[in-house]
LUMNU-971386 format. One record per residue (C-alpha): residue number from 1; z, x, y. Coordinates in steps of 0.2 Angstrom, whole numbers, always signed. Example, Ala and Ser with C-alpha at 12.3 -4.5 7.8 and 13.67 -1.06 7.14 Angstrom:
<sevexs>
1 +39 +62 -22
2 +36 +68 -5
</sevexs>
This chain:
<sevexs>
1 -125 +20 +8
2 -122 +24 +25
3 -115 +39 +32
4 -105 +34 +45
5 -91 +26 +32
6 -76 +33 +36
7 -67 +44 +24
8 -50 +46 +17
9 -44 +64 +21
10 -31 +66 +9
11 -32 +66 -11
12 -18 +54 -19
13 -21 +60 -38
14 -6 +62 -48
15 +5 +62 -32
16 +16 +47 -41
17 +22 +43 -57
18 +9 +27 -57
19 -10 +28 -57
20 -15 +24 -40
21 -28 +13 -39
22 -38 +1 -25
23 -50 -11 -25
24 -70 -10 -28
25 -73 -17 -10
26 -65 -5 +1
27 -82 -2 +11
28 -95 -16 +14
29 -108 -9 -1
30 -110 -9 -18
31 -99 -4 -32
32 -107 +13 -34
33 -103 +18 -17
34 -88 +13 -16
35 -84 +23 -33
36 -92 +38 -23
37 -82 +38 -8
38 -66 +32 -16
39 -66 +43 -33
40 -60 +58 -25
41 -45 +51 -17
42 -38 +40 -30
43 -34 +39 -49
44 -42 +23 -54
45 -51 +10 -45
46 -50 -9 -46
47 -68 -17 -50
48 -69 -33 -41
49 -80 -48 -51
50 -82 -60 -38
51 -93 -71 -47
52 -95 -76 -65
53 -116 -79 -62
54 -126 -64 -64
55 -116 -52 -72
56 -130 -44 -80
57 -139 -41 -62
58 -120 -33 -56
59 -117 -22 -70
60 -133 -16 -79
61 -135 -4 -91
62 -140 +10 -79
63 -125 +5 -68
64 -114 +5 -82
65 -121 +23 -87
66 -119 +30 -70
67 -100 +22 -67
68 -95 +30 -84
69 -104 +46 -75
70 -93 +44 -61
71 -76 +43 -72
72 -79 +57 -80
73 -84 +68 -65
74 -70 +63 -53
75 -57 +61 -66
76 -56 +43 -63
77 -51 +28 -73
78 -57 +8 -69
79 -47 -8 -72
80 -56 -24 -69
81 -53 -42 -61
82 -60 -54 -68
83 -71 -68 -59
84 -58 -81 -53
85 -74 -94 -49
86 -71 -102 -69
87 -56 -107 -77
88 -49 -107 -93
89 -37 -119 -90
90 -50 -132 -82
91 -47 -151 -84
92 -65 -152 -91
93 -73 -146 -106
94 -88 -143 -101
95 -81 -130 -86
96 -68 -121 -97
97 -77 -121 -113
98 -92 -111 -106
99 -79 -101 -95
100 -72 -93 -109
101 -89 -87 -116
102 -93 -81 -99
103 -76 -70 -99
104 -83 -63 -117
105 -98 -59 -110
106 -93 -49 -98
107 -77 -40 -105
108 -88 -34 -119
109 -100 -28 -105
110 -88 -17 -97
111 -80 -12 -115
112 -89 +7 -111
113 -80 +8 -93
114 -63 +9 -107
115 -53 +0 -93
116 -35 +0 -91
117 -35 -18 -91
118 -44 -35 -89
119 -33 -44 -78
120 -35 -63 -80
121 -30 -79 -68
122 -25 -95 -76
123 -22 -107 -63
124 -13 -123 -63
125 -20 -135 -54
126 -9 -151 -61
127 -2 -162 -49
128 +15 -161 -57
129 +26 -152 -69
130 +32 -165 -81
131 +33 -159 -99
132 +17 -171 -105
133 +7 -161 -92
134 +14 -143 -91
135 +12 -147 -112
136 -7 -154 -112
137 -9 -137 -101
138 +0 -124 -111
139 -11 -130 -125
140 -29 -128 -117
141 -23 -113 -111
142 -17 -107 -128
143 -32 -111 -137
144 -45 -105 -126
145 -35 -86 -124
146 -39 -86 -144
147 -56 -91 -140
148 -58 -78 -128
149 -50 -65 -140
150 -63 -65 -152
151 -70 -52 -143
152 -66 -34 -153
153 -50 -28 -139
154 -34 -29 -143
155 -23 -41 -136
156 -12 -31 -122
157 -29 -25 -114
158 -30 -42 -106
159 -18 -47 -94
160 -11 -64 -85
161 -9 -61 -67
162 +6 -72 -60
163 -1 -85 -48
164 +8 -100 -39
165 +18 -105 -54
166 +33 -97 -63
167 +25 -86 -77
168 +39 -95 -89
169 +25 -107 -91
170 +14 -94 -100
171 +29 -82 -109
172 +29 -87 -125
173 +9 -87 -125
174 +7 -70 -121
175 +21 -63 -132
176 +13 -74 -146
177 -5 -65 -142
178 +2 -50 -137
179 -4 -49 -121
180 +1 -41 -106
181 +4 -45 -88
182 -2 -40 -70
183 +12 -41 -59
184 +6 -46 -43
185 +19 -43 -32
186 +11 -51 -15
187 +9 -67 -24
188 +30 -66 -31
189 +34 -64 -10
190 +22 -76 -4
191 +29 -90 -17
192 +46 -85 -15
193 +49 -78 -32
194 +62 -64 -35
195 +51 -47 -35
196 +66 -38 -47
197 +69 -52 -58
198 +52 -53 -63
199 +50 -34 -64
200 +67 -34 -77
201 +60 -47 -86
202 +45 -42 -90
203 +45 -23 -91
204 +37 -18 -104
205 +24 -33 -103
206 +18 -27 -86
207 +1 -13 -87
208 -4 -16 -69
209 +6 -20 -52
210 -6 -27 -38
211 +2 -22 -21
212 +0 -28 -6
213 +6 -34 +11
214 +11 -53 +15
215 +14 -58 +34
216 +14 -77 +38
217 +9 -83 +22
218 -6 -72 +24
219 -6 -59 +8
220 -18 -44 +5
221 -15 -35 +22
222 -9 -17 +21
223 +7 -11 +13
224 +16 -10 +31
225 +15 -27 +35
226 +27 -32 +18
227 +42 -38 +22
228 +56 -26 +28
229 +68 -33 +13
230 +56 -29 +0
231 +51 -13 +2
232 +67 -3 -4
233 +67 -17 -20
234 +48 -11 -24
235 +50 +7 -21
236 +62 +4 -33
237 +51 -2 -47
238 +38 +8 -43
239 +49 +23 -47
240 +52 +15 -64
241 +33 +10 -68
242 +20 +24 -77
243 +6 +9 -78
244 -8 +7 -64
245 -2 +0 -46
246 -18 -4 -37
247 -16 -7 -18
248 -25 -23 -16
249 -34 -22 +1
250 -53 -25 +6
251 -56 -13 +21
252 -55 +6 +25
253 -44 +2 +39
254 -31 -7 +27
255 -31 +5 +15
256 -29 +22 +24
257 -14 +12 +34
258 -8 +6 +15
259 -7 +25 +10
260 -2 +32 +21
261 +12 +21 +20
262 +16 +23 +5
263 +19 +40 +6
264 +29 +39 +19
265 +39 +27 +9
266 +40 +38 -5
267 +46 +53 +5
268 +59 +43 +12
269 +66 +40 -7
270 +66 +55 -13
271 +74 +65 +3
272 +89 +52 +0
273 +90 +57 -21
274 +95 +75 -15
</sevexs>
């Protein structure tokens, strides 16, 4: 790892009533150092899977060893996203069947990291929404998610990220299966989505909040570029949440602007509660 990363100065650990979390690729290295330079700062961190190929290469049983090290020394918990290159919901069998063993495979590879949650994309890649089609999907979806579950963890440890599509598609799955969800509140703003509405609805569904900044239909910038008439509505929620809120930025740069932020944010909300 090289030493002339720049560091965050300031520990963020059980400053908010959330777990705060950021993602595995904050600094252009591996997962280790960025556990190492981000474990002192943060509650929990976000371990990207960017790839389904290879997981064995990623995460070996050494690496898993010295990650659990890590946890326990920094005081630190993991939640993991998993690979978005396969699909359960894929129009061909022969890609979505295999998918599903693939997310098996590597959910019960992680099983000693005891993370938060497995957070799942299910995309829709129809060309319409007609009830034959949205119906034809629903059902590949269903079945496959009971595929996948055959792995030993229960059902609320895995959950659906919202995506371009109104998670009414998926609601009556997940309470069926009794999963969770990951609120991805960059994604409701980007597609126009009511950021409360979703919050109120799903409340007691949602383990993990993805956060993060959305200019131009650009998303995953820092927490300063979100838009002005948001932020009061997220602060808001995030006052309400006790699950993990992971700050989902890819840079040093964007991250220390994202906390930094935040707190400022968070100052601001409590000096006008007195």
């Amino acid at each position: 790892m090289s030493n002339t990363y720049p560091t965050l100065t300031k520990s963020y650990k059980g400053v908010y009533p959330f777990k705060l979390s950021t993602t595995s690729y904050i600094y252009p290295d591996d997962y280790i150092p960025n556990i190492k330079m981000l474990g002192p700062f943060i509650d929990e961190v976000e371990l990207l899977l960017f790839e389904s190929a290879d997981i064995e290469s990623l995460f070996s049983a050494s690496e898993i060893s010295e990650l659990c090290r890590l946890a326990t020394n920094f005081n630190l918990s993991y939640n993991i996203h998993l690979p978005t290159d396969i699909s359960i919901s894929d129009h061909e069998f022969n890609q979505r069947y295999p998918a599903v063993d693939t997310y098996v495979r590597i959910i019960e590879r992680l099983l000693p990291l005891k993370p938060s949650t497995f957070s799942l994309h299910i995309p829709y890649k129809e060309d319409n929404f007609e009830n034959i089609t949205v119906k034809k999907w629903r059902d590949r979806v269903r079945s496959n998610l009971e595929r996948l579950l055959r792995v030993e963890i229960d059902g609320d440890v895995l959950s659906i990220e919202n995506l371009d599509y109104p998670v009414e598609l998926l609601e009556d799955i997940i309470e069926d299966l009794n999963l969770s969800i990951c609120m991805d509140v960059g994604h409701l703003i980007r597609y126009g989505h009511d950021i409360a509405e979703f919050f109120s609805r799903y409340f007691s569904k949602i383990s993990i909040i993805h956060l993060h900044g959305v200019e131009n239909n650009h998303d995953h910038l820092s927490l300063d570029r979100l838009p002005k008439g948001d932020i009061d509505p997220i602060l808001r929620i995030l006052k309400r949440f006790g699950g993990t809120v992971s700050v989902e930025v890819f840079s040093y740069n964007e991250l220390s602007a994202s906390l930094q932020f935040l707190e400022m944010c968070w100052k601001n909300l409590k000096s006008t509660e007195v």
